[in-house]
C-alpha positions in Angstrom: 7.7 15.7 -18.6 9.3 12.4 -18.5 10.2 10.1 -21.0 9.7 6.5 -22.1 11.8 4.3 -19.3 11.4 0.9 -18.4 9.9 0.4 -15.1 11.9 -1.5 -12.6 10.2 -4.1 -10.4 12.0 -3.9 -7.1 12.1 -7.6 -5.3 10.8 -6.6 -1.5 10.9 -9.0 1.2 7.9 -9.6 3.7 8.5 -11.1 6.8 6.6 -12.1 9.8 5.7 -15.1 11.5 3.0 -17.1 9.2 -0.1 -18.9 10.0 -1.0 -15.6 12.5 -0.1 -12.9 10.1 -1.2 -14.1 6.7 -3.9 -11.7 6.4 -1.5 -9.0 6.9 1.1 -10.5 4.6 -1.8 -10.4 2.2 -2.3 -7.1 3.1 1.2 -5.8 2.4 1.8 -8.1 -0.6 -1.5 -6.2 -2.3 0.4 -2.8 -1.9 3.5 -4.0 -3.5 1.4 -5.6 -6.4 -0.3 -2.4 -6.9 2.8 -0.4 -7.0 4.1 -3.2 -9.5 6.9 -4.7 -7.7 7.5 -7.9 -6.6 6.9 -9.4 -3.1 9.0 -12.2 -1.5 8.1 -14.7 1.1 8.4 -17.7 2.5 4.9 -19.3 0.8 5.7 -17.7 -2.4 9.2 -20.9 -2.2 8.6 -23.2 -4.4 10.8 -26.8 -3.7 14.4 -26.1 -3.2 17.4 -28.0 -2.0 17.9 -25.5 0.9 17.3 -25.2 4.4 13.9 -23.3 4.7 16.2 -20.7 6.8 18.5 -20.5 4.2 16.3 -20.0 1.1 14.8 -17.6 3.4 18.4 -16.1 4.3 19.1 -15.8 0.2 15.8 -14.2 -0.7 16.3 -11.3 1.9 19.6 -10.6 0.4 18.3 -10.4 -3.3 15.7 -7.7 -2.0 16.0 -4.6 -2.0 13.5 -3.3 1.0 12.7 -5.9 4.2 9.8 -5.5 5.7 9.6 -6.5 9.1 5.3 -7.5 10.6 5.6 -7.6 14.0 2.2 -9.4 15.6 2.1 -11.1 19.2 4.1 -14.2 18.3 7.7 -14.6 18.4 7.6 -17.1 16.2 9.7 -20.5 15.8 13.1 -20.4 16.8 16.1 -22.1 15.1 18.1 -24.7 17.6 21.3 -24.3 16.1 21.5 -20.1 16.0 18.6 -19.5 19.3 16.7 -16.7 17.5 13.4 -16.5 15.5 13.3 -17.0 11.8 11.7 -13.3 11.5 14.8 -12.2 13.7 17.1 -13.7 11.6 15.9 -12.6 8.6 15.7 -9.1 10.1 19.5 -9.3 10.9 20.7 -10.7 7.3 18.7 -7.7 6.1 21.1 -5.4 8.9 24.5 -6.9 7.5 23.6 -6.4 4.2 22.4 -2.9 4.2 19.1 -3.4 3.0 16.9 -0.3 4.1 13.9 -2.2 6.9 10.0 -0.5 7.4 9.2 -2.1 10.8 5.2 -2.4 11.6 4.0 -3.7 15.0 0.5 -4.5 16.0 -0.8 -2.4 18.3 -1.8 -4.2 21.7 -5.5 -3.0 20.9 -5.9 -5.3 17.8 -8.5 -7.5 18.1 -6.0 -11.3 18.5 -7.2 -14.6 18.7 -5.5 -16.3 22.3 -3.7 -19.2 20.2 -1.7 -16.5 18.3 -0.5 -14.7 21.4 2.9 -16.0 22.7 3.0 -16.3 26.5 6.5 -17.6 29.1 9.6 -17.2 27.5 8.5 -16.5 24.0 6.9 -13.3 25.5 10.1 -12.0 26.8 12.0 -12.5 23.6 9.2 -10.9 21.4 9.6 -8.0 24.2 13.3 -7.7 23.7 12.8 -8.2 19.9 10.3 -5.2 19.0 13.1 -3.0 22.0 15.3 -3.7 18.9 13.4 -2.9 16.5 12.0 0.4 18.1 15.4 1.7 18.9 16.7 1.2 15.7 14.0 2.3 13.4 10.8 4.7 13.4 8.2 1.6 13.6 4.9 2.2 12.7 1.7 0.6 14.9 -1.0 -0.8 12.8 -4.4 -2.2 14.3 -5.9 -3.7 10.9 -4.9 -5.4 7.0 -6.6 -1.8 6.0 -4.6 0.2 8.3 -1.2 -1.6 7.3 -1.7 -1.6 3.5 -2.4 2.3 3.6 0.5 2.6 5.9 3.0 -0.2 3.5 1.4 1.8 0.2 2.9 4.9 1.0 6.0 3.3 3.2 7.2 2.4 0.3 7.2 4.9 -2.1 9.1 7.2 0.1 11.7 4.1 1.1 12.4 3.5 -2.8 12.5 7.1 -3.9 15.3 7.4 -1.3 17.6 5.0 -2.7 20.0 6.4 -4.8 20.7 3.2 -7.3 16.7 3.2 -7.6 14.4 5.2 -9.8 10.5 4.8 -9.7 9.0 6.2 -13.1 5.2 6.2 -12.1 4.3 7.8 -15.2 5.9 5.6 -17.8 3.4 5.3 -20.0 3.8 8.9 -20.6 5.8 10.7 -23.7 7.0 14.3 -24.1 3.7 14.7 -26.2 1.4 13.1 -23.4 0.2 15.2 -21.2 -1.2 14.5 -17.9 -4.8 15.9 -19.1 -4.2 13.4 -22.2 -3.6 10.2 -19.8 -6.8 10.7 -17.6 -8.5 11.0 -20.8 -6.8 7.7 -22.1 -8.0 6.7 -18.3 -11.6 7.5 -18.7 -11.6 5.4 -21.8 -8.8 2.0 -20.6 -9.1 2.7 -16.7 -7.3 -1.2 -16.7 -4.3 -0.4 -18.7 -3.3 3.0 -16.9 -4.5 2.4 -13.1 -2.3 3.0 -11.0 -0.6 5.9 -12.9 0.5 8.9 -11.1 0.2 12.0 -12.7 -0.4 15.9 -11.6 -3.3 17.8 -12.4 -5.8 20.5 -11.9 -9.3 19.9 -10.6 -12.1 21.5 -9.4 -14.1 20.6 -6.1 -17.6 20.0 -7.6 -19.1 19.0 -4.5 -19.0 19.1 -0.9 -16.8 16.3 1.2 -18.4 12.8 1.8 -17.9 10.2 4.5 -17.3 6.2 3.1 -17.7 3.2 5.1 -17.7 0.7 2.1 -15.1 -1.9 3.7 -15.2 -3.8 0.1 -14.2 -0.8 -1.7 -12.0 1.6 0.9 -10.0 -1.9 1.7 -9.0 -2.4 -2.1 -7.9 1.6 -2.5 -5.8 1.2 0.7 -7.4 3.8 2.9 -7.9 3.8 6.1 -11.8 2.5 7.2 -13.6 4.9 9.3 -11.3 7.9 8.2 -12.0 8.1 4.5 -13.4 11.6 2.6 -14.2 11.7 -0.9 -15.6 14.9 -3.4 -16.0 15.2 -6.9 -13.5 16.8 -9.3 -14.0 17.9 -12.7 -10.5 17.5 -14.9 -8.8 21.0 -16.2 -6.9 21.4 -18.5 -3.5 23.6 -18.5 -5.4 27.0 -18.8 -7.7 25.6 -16.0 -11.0 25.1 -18.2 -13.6 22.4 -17.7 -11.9 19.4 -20.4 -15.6 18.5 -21.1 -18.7 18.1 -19.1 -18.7 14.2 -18.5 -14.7 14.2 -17.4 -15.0 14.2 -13.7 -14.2 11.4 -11.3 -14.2 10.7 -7.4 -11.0 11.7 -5.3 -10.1 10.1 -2.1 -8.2 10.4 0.5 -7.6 9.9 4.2 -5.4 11.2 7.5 -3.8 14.3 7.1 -4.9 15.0 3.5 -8.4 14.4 4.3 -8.1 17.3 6.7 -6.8 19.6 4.1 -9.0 18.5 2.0 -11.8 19.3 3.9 -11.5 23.1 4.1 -11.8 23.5 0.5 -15.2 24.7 -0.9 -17.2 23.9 -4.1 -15.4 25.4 -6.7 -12.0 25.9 -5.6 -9.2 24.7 -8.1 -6.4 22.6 -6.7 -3.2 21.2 -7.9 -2.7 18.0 -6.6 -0.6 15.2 -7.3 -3.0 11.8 -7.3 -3.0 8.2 -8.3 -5.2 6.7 -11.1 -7.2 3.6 -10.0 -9.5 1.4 -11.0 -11.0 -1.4 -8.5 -13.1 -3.9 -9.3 -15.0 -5.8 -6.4 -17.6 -8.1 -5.6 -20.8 -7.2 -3.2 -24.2 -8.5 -1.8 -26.9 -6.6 -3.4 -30.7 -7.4 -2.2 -33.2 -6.9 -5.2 -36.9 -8.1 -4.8 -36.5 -9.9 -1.9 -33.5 -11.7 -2.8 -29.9 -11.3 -2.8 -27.3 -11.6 -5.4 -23.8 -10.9 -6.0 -22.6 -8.3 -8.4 -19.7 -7.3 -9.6 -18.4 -3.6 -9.0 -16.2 -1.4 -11.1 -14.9 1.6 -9.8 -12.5 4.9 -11.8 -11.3 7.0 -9.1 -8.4 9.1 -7.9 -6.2 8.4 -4.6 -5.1 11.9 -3.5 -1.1 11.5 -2.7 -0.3 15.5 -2.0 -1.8 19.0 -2.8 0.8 20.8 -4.4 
């Protein structure tokens, strides 16, 4: 069971060219919020007596992951050194051993022609991504959806890896909390303990669904179009029902969503899964009208079946 510990919030750099991949930076900067760390970029500066390439140059070496968007611009170049901002940020990250998640759009993405380089700024984006494919396993996403599941889970496994970093998911929890006792908490604070990891044992209490709620699959991080969701009720240690109202939705998508769907109504799993709770706004037509509501949502992310 693990203890009281002070979370760290791990400084990770985003970068990419801007005014075509700010919806992606948004993207990636709403996983690292939700994982409570802190994102760095070039329009999070504030006025400095620097360079713009060498703020930028000092912020990647205070970070400990780069993350490196890759879209279909190469971006502005400086004079002095011949190479993209993005490029040289990549390579202060290179010299100073900070750890790099490389993401490239994939040549299906829907782009707008402004934001695609063409001439000589197409070659060097070329030879750029040849780097970056060659030197790290790069990841192809085709939407902010795609790319903020992909990031999410990126960079868990990046952090976990480093040996002077710890991430306690569960510090909320004591030796006399257990995880039954913080979903309960959750039921009643869903704020205060969302995005909590913690293991448990559930029941399937119905068969899989299907969601195509962009609003609500976007702000959980899954991918659209490939999203199944059941209800679970909550065991407890000797794998009894906690009580008859403790049962929440659990999604998931990918890999997990096929394991998850060959279990049957009324199988008991032990699964590892992430507390949320979203709140979003929607349309909603009512007597001939429309109106916008507010939407609250208590769920569970799946993150592995043990």
């Amino acid at each position: 069971m693990a203890t009281i510990e002070k979370k760290q919030h791990i400084p990770i750099f985003v970068s990419s060219t801007f005014e075509d991949m700010k919806t992606y930076r948004d993207s990636v900067a709403q996983s690292i919020s939700s994982l409570e760390h802190v994102a760095k970029g070039m329009e999070l500066f504030g006025s400095s007596p620097e360079t713009p390439l060498d703020k930028c140059l000092s912020e990647v070496r205070k970070s400990s992951l780069f993350i490196c968007l890759i879209g279909m611009r190469y971006g502005s170049t400086d004079e002095e050194k011949g190479r993209s901002f993005t490029y040289l940020e990549y390579e202060e990250a290179i010299k100073n051993n900070i750890p790099v998640l490389a993401y490239i759009l994939s040549e299906d993405a829907p782009v707008i022609a402004k934001y695609v380089d063409k001439d000589e700024n197409a070659k060097l984006l070329v030879e750029f991504k040849k780097v970056l494919t060659s030197r790290h396993m790069v990841s192809y996403f085709d939407s902010p959806a795609d790319l903020k599941a992909k990031a999410t889970r990126d960079i868990v496994v990046a952090l976990e890896k480093m040996n002077d970093i710890k991430i306690f998911n569960d510090q909320l929890m004591t030796e006399e909390e257990s995880p039954v006792e913080v979903v309960k908490k959750f039921m009643q604070r869903p704020k205060k303990y969302s995005g909590k990891e913690v293991e448990l044992s559930v029941k399937i209490a119905n068969n899989c669904g299907y969601f195509y709620m962009d609003d609500f699959i976007y702000n959980i991080g899954l991918t659209q179009g490939d999203v199944v969701g059941t209800k679970v009720m909550i065991l407890d240690e000797s794998e009894k029902e906690i009580s008859d109202d403790n049962y929440l939705y659990l999604y998931t998508d990918g890999e997990l969503a096929d394991s998850l769907e060959k279990h049957a109504i009324g199988d008991i799993l032990k699964i590892r899964t992430k507390l949320l709770y979203i709140g979003y706004k929607k349309i909603e037509e009512y007597d001939g009208g429309k109106r916008l509501i507010q939407v609250n949502v208590k769920c569970l992310m799946l993150i592995k079946i043990l």
